[in-house]
N, C-alpha and C positions, 0 to 999 in steps of 0.2 A: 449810657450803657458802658459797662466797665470796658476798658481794651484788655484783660486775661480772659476775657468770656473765650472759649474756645468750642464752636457750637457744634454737636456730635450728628445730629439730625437735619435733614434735607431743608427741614421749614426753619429751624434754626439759623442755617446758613442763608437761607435769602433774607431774613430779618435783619440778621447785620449788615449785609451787602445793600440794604436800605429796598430790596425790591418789592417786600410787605412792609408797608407803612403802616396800616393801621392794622387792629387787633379785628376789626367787622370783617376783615379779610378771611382770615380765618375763621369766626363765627360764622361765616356764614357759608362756607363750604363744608360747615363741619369736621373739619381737621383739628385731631385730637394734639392737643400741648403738653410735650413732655420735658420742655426745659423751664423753668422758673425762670430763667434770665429772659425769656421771650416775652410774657408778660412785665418784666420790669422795663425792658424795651420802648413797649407800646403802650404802655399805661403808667407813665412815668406819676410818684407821689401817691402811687397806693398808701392809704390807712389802712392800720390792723386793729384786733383786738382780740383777747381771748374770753372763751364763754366758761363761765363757773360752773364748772360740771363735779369738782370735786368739793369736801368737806372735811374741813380740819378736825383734828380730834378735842371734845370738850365734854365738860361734864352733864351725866348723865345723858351722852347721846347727841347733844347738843354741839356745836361748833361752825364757826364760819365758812365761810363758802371760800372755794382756791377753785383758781384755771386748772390745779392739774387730780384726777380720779387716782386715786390709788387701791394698787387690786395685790391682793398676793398668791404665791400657789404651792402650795405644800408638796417637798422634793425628799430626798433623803438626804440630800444637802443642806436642806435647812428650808427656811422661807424665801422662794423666789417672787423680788419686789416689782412690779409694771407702772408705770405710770403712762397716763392716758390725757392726752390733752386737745382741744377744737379750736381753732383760729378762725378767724374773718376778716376777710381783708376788698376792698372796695375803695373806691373813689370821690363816693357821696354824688354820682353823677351818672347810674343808670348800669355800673358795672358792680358785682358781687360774688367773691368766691366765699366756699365752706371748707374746711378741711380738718381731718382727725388725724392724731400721731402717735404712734406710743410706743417706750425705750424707757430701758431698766434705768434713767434720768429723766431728770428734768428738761432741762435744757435741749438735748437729742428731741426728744417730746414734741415740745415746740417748735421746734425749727423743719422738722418732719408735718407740723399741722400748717405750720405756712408754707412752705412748697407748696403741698397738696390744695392746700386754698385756695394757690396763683396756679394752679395744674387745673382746677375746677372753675372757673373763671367763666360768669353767664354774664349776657345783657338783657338788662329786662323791660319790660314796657312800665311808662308813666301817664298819667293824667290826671284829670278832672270827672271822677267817672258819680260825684254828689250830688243828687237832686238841689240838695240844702244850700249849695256852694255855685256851679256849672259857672265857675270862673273862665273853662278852657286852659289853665294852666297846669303845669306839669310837679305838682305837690303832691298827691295823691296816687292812686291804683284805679285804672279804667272801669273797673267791673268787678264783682266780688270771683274770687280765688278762692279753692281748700287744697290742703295738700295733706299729704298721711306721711309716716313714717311708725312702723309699729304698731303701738294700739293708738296712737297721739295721732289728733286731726287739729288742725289749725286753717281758720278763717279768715281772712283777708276781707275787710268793706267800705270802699272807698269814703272817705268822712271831707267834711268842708274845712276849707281853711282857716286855719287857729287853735284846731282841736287837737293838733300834735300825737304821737303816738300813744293809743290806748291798749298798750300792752304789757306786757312782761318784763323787765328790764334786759335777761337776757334776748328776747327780740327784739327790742330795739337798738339794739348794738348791732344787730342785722340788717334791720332797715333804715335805721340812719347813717348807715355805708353805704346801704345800696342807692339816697338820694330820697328816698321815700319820707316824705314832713307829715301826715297828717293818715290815720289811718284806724279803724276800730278793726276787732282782734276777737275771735272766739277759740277757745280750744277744750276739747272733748279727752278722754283716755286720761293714764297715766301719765299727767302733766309732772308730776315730781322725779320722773324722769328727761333731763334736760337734754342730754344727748339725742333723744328721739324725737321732743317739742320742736327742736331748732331746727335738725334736718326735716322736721314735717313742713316750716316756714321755709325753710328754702326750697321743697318741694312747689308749696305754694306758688313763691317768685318765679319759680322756672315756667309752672303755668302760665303766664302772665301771654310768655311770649309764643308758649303752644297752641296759644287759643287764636281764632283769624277774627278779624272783626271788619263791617264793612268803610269804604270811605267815608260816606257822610257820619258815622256814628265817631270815627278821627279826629275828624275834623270838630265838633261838637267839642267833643272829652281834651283834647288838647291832647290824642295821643301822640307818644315819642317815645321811642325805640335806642338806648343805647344814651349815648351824650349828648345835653343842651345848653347852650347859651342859657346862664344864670338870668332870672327874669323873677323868680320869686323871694 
């Protein structure tokens, strides 16, 4: 943690002062995060990555895919330019934030979609939840998930291991943050809209840990909640 952090907020100030150690402290009192350095804190060696939501310009329509959406808005000053960009950022170990940004740059953009990422920050359930597999190992999602966002539904269903992510590549930059190896993937709606696909899969994930499930079916799926000792 830097020593210029100078923390504005009550929870801020016990994080430095070392009297929240860990970040489940806060999850689970449900105490909202408004400093970014508090997650860099407790969840030291976050990975990011940004999701292709924008498209270059090419001929006839055509053109590569960019991290950042560009939108314009007709002023009497001329063309006002926005750019729009989604971060994700996780640990590969059962934590996952999402976050949107957008600033007449680039750069501004992005650094406003990671805040908000490390501001959004879930922990989510893992396991073994494949008939095909029932390793009891924490590679997989316990139970099948959907999450919405717009008219975009996305499916979550637990698969065996070695079958690696059967998704989308922008989802899988999601769930191979969040720890997630092995998983099939259905999605409904206006999938070519990407901004709503990914927030429908993080919707998904946030399920994960809404849902109560009982002990012995835990014990069973190899569920776990948040960070595990590497085993797979």
């Amino acid at each position: 943690m830097s020593e210029e952090w100078n923390p504005k907020t009550e929870l801020g100030k016990k994080v430095k002062s070392g009297e929240i150690k860990s970040i489940d402290e806060i999850i689970d009192k449900g105490i909202q995060i408004r400093e970014e350095q508090i997650v860099d804190a407790l969840l030291p060696g976050l990975e990011t990555d940004l999701i292709s939501v924008g498209q270059s310009k090419g001929k006839f329509g055509g053109g590569k895919r960019r991290a950042f959406r560009q939108t314009q808005k007709k002023t009497a000053e001329g063309n006002k330019i926005k750019f729009t960009c989604i971060a994700v950022v996780g640990n590969r170990n059962g934590y996952i934030g999402l976050g949107i940004g957008t600033s007449d740059e680039t750069v501004p953009a992005k650094n406003k979609a990671l805040r908000n990422a490390k501001l959004n920050i879930i922990r989510i359930k893992r396991g073994c939840g494949s008939w095909e597999c029932a390793c009891g190992e924490p590679h997989s999602i316990p139970f099948k998930v959907n999450g919405k966002c717009g008219s975009n539904e996305v499916k979550l269903v637990p698969a065996p291991k070695g079958l690696k992510l059967a998704c989308s590549n922008e989802l899988k930059k999601i769930l191979h943050l969040a720890g997630i190896k092995d998983v099939w993937s259905k999605a409904r709606g206006q999938t070519a809209t990407r901004m709503n696909l990914v927030f429908a899969c993080f919707d998904a994930l946030k399920e994960l840990s809404r849902t109560k499930t009982r002990d012995k079916f835990e014990k069973f799926a190899g569920v776990c909640e948040g960070a595990v000792s590497e085993k797979v």
